[in-house]
FILUMLUM-381217 format. One record per residue (C-alpha): residue in three letters; x negated, y negated, z negated. Coordinates in steps of 0.001 Angstrom, whole numbers, plus 500000, padded with zeros to 6 digits. Each point is the difference from the previous one (the first is absolute). Example, Ala and Ser with C-alpha at 12.3 -4.5 7.8 and 13.67 -1.06 7.14 Angstrom:
BEGIN
ALA487700504500492200;SER498630496560500660;
END
This chain:
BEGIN
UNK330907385400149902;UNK503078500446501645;UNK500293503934502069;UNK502863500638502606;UNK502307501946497617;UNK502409502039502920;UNK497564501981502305;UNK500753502900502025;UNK498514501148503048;UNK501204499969503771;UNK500911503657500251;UNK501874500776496612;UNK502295496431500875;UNK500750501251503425;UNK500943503815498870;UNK501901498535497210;UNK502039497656502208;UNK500640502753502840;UNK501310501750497035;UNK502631497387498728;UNK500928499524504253;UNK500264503225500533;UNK502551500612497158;UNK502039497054500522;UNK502993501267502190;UNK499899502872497006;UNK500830498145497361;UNK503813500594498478;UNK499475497157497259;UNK500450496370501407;UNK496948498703501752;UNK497977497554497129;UNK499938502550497165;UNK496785499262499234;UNK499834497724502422;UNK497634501039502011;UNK498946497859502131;UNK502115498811503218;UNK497170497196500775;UNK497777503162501446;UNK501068500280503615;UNK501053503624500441;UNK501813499970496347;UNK503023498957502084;UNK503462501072498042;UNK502563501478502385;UNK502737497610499024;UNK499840496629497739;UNK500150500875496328;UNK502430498560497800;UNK499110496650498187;UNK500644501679496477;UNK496934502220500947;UNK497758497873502040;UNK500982496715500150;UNK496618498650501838;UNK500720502797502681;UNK503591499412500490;UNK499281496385501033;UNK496976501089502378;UNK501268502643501786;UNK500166498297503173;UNK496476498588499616;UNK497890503205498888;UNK502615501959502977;UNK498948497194502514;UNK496220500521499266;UNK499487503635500052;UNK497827499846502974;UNK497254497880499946;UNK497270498496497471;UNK499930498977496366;UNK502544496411499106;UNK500722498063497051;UNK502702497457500265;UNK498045497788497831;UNK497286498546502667;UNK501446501590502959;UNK501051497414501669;UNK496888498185500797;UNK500495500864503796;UNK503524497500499356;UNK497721497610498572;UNK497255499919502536;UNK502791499826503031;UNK502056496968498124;UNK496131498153499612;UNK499061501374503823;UNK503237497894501427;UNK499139496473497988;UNK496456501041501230;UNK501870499638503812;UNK502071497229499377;UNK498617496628501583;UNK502119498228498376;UNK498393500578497011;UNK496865497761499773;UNK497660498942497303;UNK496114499806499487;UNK499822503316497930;UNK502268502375502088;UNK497897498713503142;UNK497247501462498260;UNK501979503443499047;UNK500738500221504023;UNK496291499413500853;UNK499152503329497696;UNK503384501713501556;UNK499403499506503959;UNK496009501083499545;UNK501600503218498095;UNK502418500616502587;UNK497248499328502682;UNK499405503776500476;UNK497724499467503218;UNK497689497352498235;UNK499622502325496788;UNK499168503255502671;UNK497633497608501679;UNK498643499193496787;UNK499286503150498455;UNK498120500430497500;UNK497351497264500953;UNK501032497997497089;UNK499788502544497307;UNK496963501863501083;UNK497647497004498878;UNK500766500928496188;UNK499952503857500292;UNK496185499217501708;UNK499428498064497156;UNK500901502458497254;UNK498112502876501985;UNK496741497613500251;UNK499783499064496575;UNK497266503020498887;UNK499883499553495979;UNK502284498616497316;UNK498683496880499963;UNK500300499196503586;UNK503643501185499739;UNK500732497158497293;UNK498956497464501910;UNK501829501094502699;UNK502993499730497485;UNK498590496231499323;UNK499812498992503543;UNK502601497339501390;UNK500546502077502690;UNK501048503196498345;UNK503635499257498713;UNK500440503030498266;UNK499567501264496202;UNK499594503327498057;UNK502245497555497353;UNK503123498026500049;UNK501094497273497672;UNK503517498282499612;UNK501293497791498464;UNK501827500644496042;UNK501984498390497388;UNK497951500024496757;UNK500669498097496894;UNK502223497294502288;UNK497416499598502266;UNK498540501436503092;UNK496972502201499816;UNK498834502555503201;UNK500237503696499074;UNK496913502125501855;UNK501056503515501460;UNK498573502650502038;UNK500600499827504099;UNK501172504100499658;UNK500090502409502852;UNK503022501493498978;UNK502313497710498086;UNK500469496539500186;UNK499097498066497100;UNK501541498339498910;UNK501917503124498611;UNK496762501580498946;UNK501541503724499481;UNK497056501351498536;UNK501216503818498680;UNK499774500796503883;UNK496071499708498943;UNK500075502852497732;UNK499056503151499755;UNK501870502497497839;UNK498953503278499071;UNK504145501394500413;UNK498995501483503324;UNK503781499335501182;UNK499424495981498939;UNK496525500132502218;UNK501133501347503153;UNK502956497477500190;UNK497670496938498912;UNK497797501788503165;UNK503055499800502227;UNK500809496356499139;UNK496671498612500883;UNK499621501964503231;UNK503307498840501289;UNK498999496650498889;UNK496422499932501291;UNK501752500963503802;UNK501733497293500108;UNK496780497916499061;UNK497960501698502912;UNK502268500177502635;UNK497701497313501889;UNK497238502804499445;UNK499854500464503870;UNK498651496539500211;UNK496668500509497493;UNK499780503505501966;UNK501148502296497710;UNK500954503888500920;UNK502965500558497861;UNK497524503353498648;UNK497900497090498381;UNK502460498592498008;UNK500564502137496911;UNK495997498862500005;UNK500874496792500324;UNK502971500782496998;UNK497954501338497331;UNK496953497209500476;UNK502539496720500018;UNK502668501690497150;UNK496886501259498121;UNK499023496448499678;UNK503573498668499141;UNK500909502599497837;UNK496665499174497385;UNK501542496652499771;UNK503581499479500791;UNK501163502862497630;UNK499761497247497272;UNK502346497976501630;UNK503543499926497982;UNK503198499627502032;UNK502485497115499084;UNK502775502033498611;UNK497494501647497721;UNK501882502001497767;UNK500828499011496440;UNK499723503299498439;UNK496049499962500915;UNK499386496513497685;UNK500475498525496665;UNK502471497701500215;UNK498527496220500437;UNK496636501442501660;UNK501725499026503510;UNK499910496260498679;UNK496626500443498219;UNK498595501720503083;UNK501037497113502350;UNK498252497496498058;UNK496795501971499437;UNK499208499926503884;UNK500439496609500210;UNK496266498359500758;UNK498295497515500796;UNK497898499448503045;UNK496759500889498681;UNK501452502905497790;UNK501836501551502905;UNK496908499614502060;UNK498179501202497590;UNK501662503683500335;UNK497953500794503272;UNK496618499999500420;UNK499708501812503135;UNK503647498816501717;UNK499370496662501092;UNK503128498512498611;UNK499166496644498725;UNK498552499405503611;UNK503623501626501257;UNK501517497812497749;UNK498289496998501138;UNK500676500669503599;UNK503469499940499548;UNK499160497034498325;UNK502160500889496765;UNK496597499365497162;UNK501820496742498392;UNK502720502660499219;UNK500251499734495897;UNK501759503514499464;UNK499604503137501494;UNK501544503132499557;UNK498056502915500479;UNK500018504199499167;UNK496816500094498574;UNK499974503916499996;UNK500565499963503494;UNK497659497286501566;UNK497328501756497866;UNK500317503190501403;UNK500435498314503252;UNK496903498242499687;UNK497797503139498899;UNK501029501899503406;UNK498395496430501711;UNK496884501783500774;UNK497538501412502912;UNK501526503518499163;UNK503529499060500608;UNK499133497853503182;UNK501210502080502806;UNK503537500721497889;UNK500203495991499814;UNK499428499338503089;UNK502763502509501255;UNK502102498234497732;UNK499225496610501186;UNK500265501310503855;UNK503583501266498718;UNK501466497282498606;UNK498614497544503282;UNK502546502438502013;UNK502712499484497188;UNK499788496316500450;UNK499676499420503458;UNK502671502808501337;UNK502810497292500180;UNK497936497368501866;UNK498328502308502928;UNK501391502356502548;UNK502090502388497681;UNK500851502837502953;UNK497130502257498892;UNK501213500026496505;UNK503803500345500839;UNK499471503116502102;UNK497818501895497160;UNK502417499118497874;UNK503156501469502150;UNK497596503123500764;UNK499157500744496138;UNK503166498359498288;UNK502415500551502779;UNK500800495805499248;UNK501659498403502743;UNK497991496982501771;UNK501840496677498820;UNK500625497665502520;UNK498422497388501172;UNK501702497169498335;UNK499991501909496604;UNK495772500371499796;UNK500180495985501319;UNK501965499371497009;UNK498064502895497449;UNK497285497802500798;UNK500852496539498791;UNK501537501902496981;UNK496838500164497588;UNK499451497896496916;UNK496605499146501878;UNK502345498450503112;UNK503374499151500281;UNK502249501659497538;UNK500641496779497671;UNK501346497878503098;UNK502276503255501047;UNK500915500261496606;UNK501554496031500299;UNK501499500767503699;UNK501923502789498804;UNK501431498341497037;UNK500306496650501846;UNK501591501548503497;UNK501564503052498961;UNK501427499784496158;UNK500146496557499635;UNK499956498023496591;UNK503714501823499197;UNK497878503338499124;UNK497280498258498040;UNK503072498230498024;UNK502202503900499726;UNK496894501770499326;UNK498912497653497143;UNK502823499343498107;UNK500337504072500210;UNK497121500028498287;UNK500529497358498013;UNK503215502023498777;UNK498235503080499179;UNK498049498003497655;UNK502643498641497912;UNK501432503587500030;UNK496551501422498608;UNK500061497045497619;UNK503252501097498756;UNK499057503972499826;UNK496883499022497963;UNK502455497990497281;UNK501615503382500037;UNK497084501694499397;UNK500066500637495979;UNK497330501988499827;UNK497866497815501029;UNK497909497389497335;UNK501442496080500389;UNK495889499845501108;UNK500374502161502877;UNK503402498433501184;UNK498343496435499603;UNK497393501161502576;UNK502108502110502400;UNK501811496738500502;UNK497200497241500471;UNK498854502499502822;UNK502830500163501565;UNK500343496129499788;UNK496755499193501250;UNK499832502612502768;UNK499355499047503308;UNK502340500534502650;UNK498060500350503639;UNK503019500752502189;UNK499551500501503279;UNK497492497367500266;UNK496977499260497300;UNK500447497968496798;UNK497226497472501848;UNK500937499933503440;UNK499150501834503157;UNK496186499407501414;UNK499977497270502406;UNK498085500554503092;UNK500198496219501295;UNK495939499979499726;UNK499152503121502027;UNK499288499866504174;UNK499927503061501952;UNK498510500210503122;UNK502252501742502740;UNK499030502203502118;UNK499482497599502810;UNK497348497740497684;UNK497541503071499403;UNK502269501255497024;UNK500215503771499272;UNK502493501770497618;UNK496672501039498002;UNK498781496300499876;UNK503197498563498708;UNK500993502706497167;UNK496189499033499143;UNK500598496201499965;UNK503544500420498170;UNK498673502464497116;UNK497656497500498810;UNK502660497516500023;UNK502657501953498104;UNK496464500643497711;UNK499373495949499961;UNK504129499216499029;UNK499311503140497306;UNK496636498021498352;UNK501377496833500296;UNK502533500885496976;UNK497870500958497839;UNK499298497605497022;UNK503598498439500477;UNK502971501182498030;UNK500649503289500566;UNK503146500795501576;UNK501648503909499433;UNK499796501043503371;UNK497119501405500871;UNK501095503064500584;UNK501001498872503620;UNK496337499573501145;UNK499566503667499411;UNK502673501577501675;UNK501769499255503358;UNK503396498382499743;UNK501173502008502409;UNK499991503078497207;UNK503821501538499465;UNK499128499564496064;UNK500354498089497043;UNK497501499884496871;UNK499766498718496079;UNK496246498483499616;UNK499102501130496240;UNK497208497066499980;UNK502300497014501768;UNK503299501312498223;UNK501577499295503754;UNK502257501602502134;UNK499524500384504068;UNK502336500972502161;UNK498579500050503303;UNK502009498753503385;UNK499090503357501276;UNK502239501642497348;UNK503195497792501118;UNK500900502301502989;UNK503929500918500693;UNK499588502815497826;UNK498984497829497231;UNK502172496795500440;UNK502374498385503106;UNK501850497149499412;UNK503764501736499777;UNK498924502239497606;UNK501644500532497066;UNK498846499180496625;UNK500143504181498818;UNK497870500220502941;UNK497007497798499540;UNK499967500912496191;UNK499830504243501158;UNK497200498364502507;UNK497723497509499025;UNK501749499287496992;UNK498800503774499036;UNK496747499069501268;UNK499422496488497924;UNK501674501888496923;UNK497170502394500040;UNK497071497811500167;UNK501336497679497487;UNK500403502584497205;UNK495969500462500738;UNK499454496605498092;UNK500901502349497157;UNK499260503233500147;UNK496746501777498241;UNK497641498898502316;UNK501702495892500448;UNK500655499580496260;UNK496791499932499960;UNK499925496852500797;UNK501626496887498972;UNK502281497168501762;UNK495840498235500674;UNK498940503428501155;UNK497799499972497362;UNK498903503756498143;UNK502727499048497594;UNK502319503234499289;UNK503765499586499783;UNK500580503069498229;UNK498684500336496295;UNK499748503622498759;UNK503172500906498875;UNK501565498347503267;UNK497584501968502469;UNK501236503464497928;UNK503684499227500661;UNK499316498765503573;UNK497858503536501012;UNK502197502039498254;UNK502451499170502810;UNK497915499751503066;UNK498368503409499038;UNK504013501634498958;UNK500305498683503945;UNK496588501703501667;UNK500948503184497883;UNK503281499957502511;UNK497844499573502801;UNK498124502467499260;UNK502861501982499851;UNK500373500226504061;UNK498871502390502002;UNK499525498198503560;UNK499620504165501789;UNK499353502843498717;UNK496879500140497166;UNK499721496228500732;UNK500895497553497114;UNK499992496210499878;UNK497576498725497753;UNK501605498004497037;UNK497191498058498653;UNK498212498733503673;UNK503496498469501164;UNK500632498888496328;UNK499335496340501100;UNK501810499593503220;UNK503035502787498435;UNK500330497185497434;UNK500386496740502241;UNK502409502233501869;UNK502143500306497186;UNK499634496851498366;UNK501051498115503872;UNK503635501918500005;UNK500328498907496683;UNK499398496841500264;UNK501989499516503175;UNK503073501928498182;UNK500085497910496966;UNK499533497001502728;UNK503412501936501672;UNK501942500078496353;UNK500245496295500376;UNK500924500106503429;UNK503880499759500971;UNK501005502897502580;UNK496602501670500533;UNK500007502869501878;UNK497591502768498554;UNK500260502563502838;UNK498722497944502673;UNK497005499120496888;UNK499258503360500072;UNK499975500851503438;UNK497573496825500631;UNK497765500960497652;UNK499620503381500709;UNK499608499057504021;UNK497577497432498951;UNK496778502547499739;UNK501627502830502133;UNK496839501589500847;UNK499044503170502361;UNK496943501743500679;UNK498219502880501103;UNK499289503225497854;UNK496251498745500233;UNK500426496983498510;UNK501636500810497335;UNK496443500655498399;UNK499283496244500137;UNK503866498887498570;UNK499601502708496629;UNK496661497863499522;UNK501751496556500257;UNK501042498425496640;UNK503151499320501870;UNK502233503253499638;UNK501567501800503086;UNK502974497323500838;UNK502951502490499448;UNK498485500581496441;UNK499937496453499678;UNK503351499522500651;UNK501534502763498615;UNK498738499725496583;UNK500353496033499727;UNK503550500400500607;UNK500847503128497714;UNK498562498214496958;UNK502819497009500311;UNK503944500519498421;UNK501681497692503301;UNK498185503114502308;UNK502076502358498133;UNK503008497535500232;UNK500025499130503409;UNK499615503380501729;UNK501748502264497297;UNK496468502386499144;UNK500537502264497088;UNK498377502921498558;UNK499525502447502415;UNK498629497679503258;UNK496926499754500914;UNK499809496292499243;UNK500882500648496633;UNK497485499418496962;UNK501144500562496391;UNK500426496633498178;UNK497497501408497484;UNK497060499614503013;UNK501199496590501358;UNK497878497327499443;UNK499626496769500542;UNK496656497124499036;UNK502297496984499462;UNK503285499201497917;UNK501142501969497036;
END
């Protein structure tokens, strides 16, 4: 069972980093030897190093001088505020007119209704927080769960790709993480007394952000590390079995990812059968999903789930249940309450109006699929889908090529490598089947009796209707797009649909514009789609085969050769000390350090064939495109992430190539220089 690997606690990261500050104007060797970190707000460097010792700081000197003052930012995703503003204005524009955005402005205007929502209140919700606090024993609570007019769930279920068709995947409705990312290892306890107290911090922070509606169930804030320890008590005994998606590869035999995944796929009865005191088949039935054939379930977790289902654990469920009604229903009530905690705890600044109005039609459960299609319709236009697939498309071919290279490998594994690419699916900026069509839904404005609560009601169980009425067709790769809001500045490779999404909230003017240049969009998104591709194929992917079937690509001898090099490259990670006494940790980036890698080299061997290409503005797109800075408390949560600090990233991507070398004249001696002896690369020779 997977453990967060890179723990340390609050106080030692915060001595440790006033340390490396404090010692920065002192330093008489150029700023980057080791590299410590410039993404750290307060690590500033007095002047911008040279390239041949930092290359990712020399290009993001303005940026990490520019955002000094001020709160945590990563480039990648931080422009969702340029996202919502571009959707906000076709929102506005009459002459824009169609059945489906009607029904978007419906959902807007009631958001942006302030007086209505104040007027309101909390007459809406209160109802179902009366209703949790009546029911008196465990088996009045789960028919309380049953009942038509309770729309909430201790569970969630999606929909997933399995064997080429659809099946629903069950997960936990979690206090402190969303799902559908199921990071589990916050649910431990260790006995390293360092790893406890910052697993402590983490779900404190994160449980105040759940509460901050406490005022409104008529909590004292002196009652809530009460309320803490009952609620995370109860999550902890269960969700601690929960693996995250990027678990890592060193902690399994290779092939048990594949085998795993097809051992919790079940049947109706046979998932049911899991529970005895969890109602889920009734759940299931309710959400009208039992003619399901397939689905996918952690058995170690919904059994452990389902032993806490008792009398004992009532009042901790119930707390939980109360919880996640404020969760759901923040966006769609009078959010003024909330907001002003928040700036009072967090210091966060109240977004405006038209920002919540548009927060709240952004939700996989509302709006986000038809914002998703206005964006890419309105603002980028069928020109990006066209640039941004036939990028991809080119990165392909060049990984096809790399793989011929690729000696070491058995003709078996090249074979394979190369039916997955050609059979991948390419979701680019809008899903492989289509956006959700809304043509069927009604809304009631506020002027026919409707209320923002009402209608988010009435157009979840639609989006849940269009969801169930795929299943038993053909399956289509692109379900990842029900699970997570288009307007997310990310991209992702689905293991289990062998698909790639770029998402429209990605394709910001950081990310692509239609005058940029070709080195640009390859440093930017091209870096981006590089990186999830070479997932099709690394330990955890090759798992897999072109039918995402538990099929491995890589016999024996192949998987040797391949982790001798993607463990010679998390042995130079582990090499960097971010500040003082703090070290990256090779093996937990090992993944994400290799798609890194693998992305420039593809796009480089891409550039050999290219006529006039110029490498410097590569660089300095790629190392802008995850410029990231935060504060010295963060950095906690970023040394945990199985995505390495960004200037590590960077810098080590680029030493390991020759043209780096070539192009900005680093020899032995600058800080950007590695001895050929510890370059590596996965693909080619």
């Amino acid at each position: 069972m997977r453990k967060a690997r890179v723990v340390f606690t609050v106080a030692v990261i915060v001595i440790l980093l006033l340390s490396a500050c404090s010692s920065t104007t002192q330093k008489t060797e150029p700023f980057g030897k080791p590299w410590q970190s410039t993404c750290v707000i307060g690590n500033f460097p007095p002047e911008a190093p040279s390239v041949k010792d930092d290359l990712y700081t020399y290009y993001n000197y303005d940026f990490i001088k520019e955002h000094q003052v001020g709160g945590s930012i990563n480039r990648l995703g931080s422009n969702g505020d340029e996202f919502a503003n571009a959707v906000i204005e076709i929102i506005n524009d009459p002459s824009i007119q169609s059945h489906d955005i009607n029904q978007l402005r419906i959902m807007y205007n009631q958001a942006m209704d302030s007086e209505t929502l104040k007027a309101i209140g909390f007459s809406e919700i209160q109802p179902y927080i009366d209703m949790v606090d009546s029911a008196k024993s465990i088996e009045e609570f789960n028919n309380l769960l049953l009942s038509e007019d309770y729309p909430f769930s201790p569970i969630r279920t999606v929909l997933e790709f399995a064997d080429n068709e659809y099946c629903v995947k069950i997960l936990p409705n979690l206090i402190l993480f969303d799902s559908v990312y199921s990071i589990g290892e916050y649910y431990y306890d260790s006995e390293n007394p360092d790893e406890q107290a910052s697993l402590e911090y983490f779900r404190e922070e994160y449980f105040k952000d759940a509460v901050l509606d406490y005022e409104l169930l008529s909590l004292k804030r002196e009652e809530l590390h009460e309320l803490y320890n009952l609620t995370i008590g109860f999550e902890k005994a269960h969700a601690k079995y929960l693996e995250s998606s990027d678990t890592l590869s060193a902690e399994q035999e290779y092939g048990e990812t594949g085998a795993r995944t097809e051992s919790a796929l079940h049947g109706f009865d046979s998932a049911c059968s899991i529970c005895s005191s969890l109602p889920l088949r009734q759940l299931i039935q309710k959400e009208k999903l039992d003619k399901v054939d397939t689905f996918d379930v952690d058995e170690q977790w919904l059994e452990a789930l389902d032993s806490l289902w008792t009398e004992e654990n009532l009042d901790a469920i119930k707390w939980i249940a109360k919880i996640l009604i404020l969760n759901e229903t923040r966006p769609y009530r009078d959010r003024s309450l909330y907001y002003s905690i928040s700036e009072e705890w967090f210091h966060n600044p109240f977004p405006s109006a038209e920002i919540l109005a548009f927060k709240t039609c952004d939700s996989v459960y509302s709006f986000d699929s038809l914002i998703g299609r206005l964006y890419a319709d309105y603002v980028l236009g069928r020109e990006c889908k066209e640039k941004i697939t036939e990028i991809t498309e080119n990165l392909i071919l060049s990984y096809k090529d790399l793989i011929s290279q690729s000696t070491w490998l058995s003709e078996h594994a090249r074979l394979r490598i190369e039916k997955k690419l050609d059979n991948m699916t390419l979701n680019i900026i809008e899903p492989a089947g289509g956006f959700t069509d809304f043509c069927g839904l009604d809304l009631l404005p506020t002027e026919a009796g409707g209320t923002l609560w009402s209608n988010y009601l009435a157009t979840k169980k639609y989006v849940k209707e269009q969801e169930i009425s795929k299943l038993g067709k053909k399956a289509v790769s692109d379900i990842i797009w029900t699970a997570i809001a288009v307007s997310s500045g990310n991209a992702f490779y689905d293991t289990l649909g062998n698909s790639i999404y770029i998402f429209p909230g990605i394709m910001t003017k950081d990310y692509y514009s239609s005058d940029m240049s070709d080195e640009e969009l390859l440093g930017g998104i091209g870096f981006i789609i590089g990186h999830e591709i070479s997932h099709a194929f690394d330990y955890n992917g090759s798992q897999f085969d072109e039918n995402c079937a538990s099929n491995p690509v890589f016999d024996e001898e192949d998987l040797v050769r391949f982790l001798d090099r993607t463990q010679k490259l998390a042995q130079r990670y582990s090499e960097i000390e971010v500040c003082p006494g703090l070290y990256v940790d090779g093996l937990l980036v090992n993944s994400e350090a290799t798609a890194d890698l693998c992305s420039i080299q593809a796009i480089l061997n891409y550039a050999e064939q290219t006529d006039g290409f110029d490498y410097e503005l590569f660089f300095k797109s790629v190392s802008q495109a995850i410029a990231e800075v935060f504060t010295p408390d963060f950095l906690i949560s970023r040394i945990m992430n199985a995505h390495s600090l960004s200037n590590v990233r960077i810098n080590i991507s680029s030493q390991m190539f020759d043209k780096t070398y070539e192009v900005y004249g680093i020899s032995e001696g600058d800080a950007m220089y590695l001895a050929p002896d510890k370059r590596v690369l996965i693909w080619g020779e």
